[in-house]
C-alpha positions in Angstrom: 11.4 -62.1 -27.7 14.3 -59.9 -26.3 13.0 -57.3 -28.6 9.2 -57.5 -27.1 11.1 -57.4 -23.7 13.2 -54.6 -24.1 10.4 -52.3 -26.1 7.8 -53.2 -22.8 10.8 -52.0 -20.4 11.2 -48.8 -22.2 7.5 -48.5 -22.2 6.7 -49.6 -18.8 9.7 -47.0 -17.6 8.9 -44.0 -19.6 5.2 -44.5 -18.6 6.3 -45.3 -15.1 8.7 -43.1 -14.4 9.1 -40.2 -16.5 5.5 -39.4 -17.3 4.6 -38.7 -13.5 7.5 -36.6 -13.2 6.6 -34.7 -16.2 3.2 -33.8 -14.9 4.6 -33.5 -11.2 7.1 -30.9 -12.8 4.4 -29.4 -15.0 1.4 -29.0 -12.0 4.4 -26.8 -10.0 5.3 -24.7 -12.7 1.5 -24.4 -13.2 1.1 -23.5 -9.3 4.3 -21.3 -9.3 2.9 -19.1 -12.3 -0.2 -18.5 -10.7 1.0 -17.6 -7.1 3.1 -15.2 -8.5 0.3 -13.8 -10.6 -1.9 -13.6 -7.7 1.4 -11.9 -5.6 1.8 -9.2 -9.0 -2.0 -8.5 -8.4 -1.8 -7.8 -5.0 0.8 -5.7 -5.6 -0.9 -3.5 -8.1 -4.3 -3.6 -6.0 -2.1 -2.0 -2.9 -0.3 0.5 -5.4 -3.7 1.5 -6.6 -5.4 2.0 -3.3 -2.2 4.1 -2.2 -2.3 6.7 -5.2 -6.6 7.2 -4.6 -5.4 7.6 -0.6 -2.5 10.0 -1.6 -4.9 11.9 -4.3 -7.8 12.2 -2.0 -5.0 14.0 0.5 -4.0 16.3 -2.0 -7.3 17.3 -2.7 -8.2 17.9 1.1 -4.6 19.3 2.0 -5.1 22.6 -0.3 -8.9 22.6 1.0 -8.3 22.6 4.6 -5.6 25.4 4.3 -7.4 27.6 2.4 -10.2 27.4 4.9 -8.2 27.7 7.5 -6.3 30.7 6.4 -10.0 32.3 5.5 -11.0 31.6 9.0 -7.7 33.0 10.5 -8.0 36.4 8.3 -11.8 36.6 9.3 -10.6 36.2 13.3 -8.0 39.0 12.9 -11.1 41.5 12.6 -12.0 40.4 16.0 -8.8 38.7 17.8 -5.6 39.2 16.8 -4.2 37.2 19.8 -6.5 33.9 19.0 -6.1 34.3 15.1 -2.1 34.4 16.0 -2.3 31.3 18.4 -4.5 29.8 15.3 -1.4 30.3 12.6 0.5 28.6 15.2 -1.4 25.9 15.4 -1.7 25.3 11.5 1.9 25.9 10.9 2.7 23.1 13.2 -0.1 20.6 11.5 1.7 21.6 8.0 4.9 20.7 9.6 3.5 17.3 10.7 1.9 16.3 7.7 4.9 17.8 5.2 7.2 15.0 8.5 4.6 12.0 7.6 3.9 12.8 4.0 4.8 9.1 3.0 3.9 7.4 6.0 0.5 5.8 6.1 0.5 4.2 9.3 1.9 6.5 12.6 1.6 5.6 16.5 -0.9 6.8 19.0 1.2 8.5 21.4 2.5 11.0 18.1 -1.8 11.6 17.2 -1.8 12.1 21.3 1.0 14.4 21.3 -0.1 16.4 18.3 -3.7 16.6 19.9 -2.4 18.3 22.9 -1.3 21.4 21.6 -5.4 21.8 20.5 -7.3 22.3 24.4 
C-alpha cells in the first residue's frame, strides 16, 4: 500500500509540478527564439534598404556633377561671372554632401540654411 502511495505521489508531483514548468520553460524559449529572429530580420531588412539608398546616391552623385560641370563649361561661353558663382555654388553642395555622407536623417534649419545660398 505504501508502495501504491509513494509511486502516485511521484506521479501526481512530476505531473503536477514539473511537467507545467517544463512547458512554461519551453513556450519562453520558444517566444525568446522567435523575437530575436524577428529583431535579426529587422535588422537585415534596414541594412538592406540602407545599401539600395547609399547605391542609388552613388549613382546620382557622379550624375549630377557631371551635368553640372557640363552646364558650368557651356555658361563660361556666355558668363564667366555666373558660371563662377555656379562652381561656387556646387563646391559648397559637394562639401555638404562629402559633411553628411553617413547621415540619413539631417534638420530643417541645415536644408534652410543650405537653400539660402541658391536665390
Amino acid at each position: 500500500m505504501f508502495k501504491n502511495l509513494i509511486l502516485l505521489n511521484i506521479v501526481d508531483d512530476t505531473t503536477g509540478a514539473y511537467v507545467p514548468i517544463v512547458l512554461v520553460a519551453h513556450a519562453l524559449s520558444y517566444y525568446q527564439s522567435f523575437r530575436d529572429r524577428e529583431v535579426h530580420s529587422a535588422k537585415l531588412e534596414m541594412q538592406l534598404a540602407k545599401s539600395h539608398l547609399e547605391s542609388l546616391k552613388s549613382h546620382l552623385r557622379p550624375h549630377f556633377l557631371f551635368n553640372t560641370m557640363h552646364s558650368i563649361s557651356a555658361l563660361m561661353l556666355t558668363d564667366v561671372q555666373a558660371a563662377d558663382r555656379m562652381m561656387a555654388r556646387l563646391s559648397d553642395l559637394l562639401r555638404m554632401s562629402l559633411e553628411n555622407s553617413g547621415i540619413q536623417m539631417t534638420c530643417l534649419s541645415r536644408e534652410l540654411e543650405f537653400l539660402a545660398g541658391y536665390p
